[in-house]
C-alpha positions as CSV (number, residue, x, y, z in Angstrom):
1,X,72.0,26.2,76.6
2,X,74.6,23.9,76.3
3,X,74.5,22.3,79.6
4,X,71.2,21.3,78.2
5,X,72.4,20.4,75.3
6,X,74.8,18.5,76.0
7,X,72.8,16.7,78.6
8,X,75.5,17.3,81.2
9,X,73.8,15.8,84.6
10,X,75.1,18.7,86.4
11,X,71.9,19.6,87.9
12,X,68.2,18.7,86.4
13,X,66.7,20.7,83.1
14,X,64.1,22.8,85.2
15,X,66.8,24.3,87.4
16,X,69.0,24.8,84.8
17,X,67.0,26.9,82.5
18,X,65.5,28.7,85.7
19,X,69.4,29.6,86.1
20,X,69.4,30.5,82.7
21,X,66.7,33.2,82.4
22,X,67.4,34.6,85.4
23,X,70.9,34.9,84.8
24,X,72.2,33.7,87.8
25,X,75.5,31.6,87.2
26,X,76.1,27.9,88.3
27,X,79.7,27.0,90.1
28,X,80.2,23.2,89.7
29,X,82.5,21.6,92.0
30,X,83.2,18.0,93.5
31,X,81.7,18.1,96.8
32,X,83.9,14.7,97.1
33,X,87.3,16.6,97.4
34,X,87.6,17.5,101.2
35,X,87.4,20.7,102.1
36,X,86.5,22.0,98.5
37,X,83.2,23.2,99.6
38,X,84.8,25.9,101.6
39,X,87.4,26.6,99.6
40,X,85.2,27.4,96.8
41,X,83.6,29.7,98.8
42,X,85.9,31.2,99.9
43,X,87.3,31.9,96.3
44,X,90.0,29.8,96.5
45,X,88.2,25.9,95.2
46,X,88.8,24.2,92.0
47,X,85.2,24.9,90.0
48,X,83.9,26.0,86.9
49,X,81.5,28.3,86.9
50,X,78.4,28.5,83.6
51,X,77.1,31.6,83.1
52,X,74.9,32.9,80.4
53,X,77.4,34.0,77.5
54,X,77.7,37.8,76.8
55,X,75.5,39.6,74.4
């Protein structure tokens, strides 16, 4: 909800809230750094990762 918000420009409302509801979690990255891409993939990236806070 707060990525809403706070009108973050991570990624567009619809998706968001989809992510939201279906609890899956978003990892936000700069796809600008080189290499990051795989590196967060393979656990290892600079990201942050929103997820749906615990009940």
């Amino acid at each position: 909800d707060r990525v809403l918000a706070d009108n973050l420009k991570v990624m567009d409302a619809s998706a968001v809230a989809l992510c939201r509801d279906s609890d899956i979690p978003i990892v936000v990255f700069s796809i600008r750094d080189e290499g990051n891409l795989a590196a967060v993939i393979g656990g290892q990236g600079t990201a942050t990762i929103v997820r749906k806070p615990q009940a």
